[in-house]
N, C-alpha and C positions, 0 to 999 in steps of 0.2 A: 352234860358234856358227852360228845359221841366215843365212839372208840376211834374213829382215824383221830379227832382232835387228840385225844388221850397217846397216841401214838408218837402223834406230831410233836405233841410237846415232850413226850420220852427224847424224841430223835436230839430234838434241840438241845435238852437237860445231855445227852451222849458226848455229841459234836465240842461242849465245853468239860468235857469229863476226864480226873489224872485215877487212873485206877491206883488204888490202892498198892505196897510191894506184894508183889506174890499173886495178883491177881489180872486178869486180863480184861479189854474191854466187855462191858457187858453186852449182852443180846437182850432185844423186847419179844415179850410173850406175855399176852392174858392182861395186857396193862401193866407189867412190871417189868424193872428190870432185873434181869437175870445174870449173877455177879457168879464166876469162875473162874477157876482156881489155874492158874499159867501149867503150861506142861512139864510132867513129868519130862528128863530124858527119854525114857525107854518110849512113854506115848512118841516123843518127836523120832525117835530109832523106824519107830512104826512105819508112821508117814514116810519115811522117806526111802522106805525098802518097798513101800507099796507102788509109791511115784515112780520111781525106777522100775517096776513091772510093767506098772499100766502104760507108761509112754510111748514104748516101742510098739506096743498093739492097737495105737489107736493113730487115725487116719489123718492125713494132711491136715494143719491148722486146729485140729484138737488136741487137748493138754489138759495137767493135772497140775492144779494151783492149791494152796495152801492158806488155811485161814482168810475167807475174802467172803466182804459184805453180802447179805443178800436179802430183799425184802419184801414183803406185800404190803402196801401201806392201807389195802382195803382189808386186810384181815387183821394189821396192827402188828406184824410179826417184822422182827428183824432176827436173823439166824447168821450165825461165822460159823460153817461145817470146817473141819477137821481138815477136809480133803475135797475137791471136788473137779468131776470129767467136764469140762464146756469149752467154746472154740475162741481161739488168741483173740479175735474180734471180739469178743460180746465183751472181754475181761476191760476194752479200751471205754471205759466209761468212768464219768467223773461220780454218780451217785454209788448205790446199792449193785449189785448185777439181778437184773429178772432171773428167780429164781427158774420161770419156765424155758431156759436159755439151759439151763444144768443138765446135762445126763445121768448124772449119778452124782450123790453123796456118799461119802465115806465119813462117818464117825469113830473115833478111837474113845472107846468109854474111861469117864475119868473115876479113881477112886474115889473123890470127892461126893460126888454124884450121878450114881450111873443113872436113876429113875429118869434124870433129865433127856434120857437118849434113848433107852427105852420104850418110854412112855409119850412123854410130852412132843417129841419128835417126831416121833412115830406119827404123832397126830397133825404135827403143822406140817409137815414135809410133803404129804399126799395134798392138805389144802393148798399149798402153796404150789402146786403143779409138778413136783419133782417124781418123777416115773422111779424111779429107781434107787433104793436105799439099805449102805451094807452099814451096819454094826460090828467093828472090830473089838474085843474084849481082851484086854491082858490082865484082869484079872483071875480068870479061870482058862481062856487060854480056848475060848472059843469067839465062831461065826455066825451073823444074823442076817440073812437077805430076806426084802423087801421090796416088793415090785407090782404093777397094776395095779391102777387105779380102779376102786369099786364104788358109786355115789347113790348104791343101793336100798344102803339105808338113811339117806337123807344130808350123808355126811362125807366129804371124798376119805376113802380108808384107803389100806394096802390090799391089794386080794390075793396075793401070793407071800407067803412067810416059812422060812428056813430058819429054824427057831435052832439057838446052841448047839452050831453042830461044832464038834471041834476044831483046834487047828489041826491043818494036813491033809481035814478031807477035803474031797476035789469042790473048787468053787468056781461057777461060770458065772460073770453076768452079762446076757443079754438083753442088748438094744437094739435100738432100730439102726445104729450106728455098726452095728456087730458085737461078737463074742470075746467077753477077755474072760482070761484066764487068770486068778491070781494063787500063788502058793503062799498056805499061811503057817506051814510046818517050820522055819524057821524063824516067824514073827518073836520078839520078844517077851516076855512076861514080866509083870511089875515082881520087885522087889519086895521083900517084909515092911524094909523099911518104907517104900512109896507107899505100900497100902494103911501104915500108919499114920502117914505124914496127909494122907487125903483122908482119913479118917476124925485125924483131929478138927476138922471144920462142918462135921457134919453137926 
């Protein structure tokens, strides 16, 4: 069985799928699916103080949507970023959205599981054609940007990385679209009690 088959039939097994309480639909990677954990408040406080930034800087017909399909179905991945910059048009589609249509992803890391965003995303996001990719952290209260594509070594990576920097300090991301600016000094921080409540499912 190939990996799109393997895929194909994830998508299917999806499309008939009641996620469990507390948990969200799942995303495909690696041949599996990949089950998480519904948002914290303070994650959704995130998102929607970010979305209110980005939107006034970015240009006619471009927008920031929230939790929306996205796929390759030649590399087997199905991903639901946090956040993401792409234009009113591309969103009017009945499938997945072409990831290569995305200007930027926005991740807000979950207590749950941050390796998944870190790591594993870090790696499908570049394959999957996405230029541009920020890591939000309320756990520690830091920023991660990720950007250029490098297929140097055999494989599409990031070739630019702004590893932990805190919130507050100055964060640009540039596009080919332009420069936004976002302020992360009053983002919010997860709670004792969130970091325990995503703890207990690891």
């Amino acid at each position: 069985m190939t990996e799109q088959t393997v895929y194909r039939h994830l998508r299917e097994l999806r499309e008939h799928f009641t996620p469990p309480s507390g948990f969200t639909y799942p995303e495909i990677s690696d041949g599996t699916l990949v089950m998480m954990m519904s948002p914290r408040p303070r994650h959704q406080v995130t998102a929607k103080d970010v979305a209110r930034q980005l939107d006034p800087q970015l240009p006619d017909g471009i927008l920031t949507f929230e939790a929306t399909d996205t796929d390759d179905d030649g590399l087997g991945k199905l991903r639901v970023p946090d956040l993401i910059v792409t234009a009113r048009e591309s969103m009017l589609t009945d499938g997945p959205l072409d990831p290569r249509e995305i200007f930027l992803v926005i991740e807000i890391v979950s207590p749950s599981n941050p390796s998944n965003d870190y790591e594993v995303k870090s790696r499908d996001y570049p394959a999957m054609g996405i230029g541009h990719y920020l890591i939000l952290d309320p756990r520690d209260g830091t920023w991660t940007y990720q950007w250029g594509t490098d297929t140097s070594s055999g494989r599409p990576c990031y070739a630019n990385r702004l590893h932990k920097q805190p919130y507050g300090t100055p964060l640009v991301v540039t596009t080919e679209l332009g420069a936004w600016k976002l302020d992360t000094s009053e983002l919010p921080l997860y709670s004792r009690k969130d970091m325990m409540l995503g703890s207990d499912t690891d």
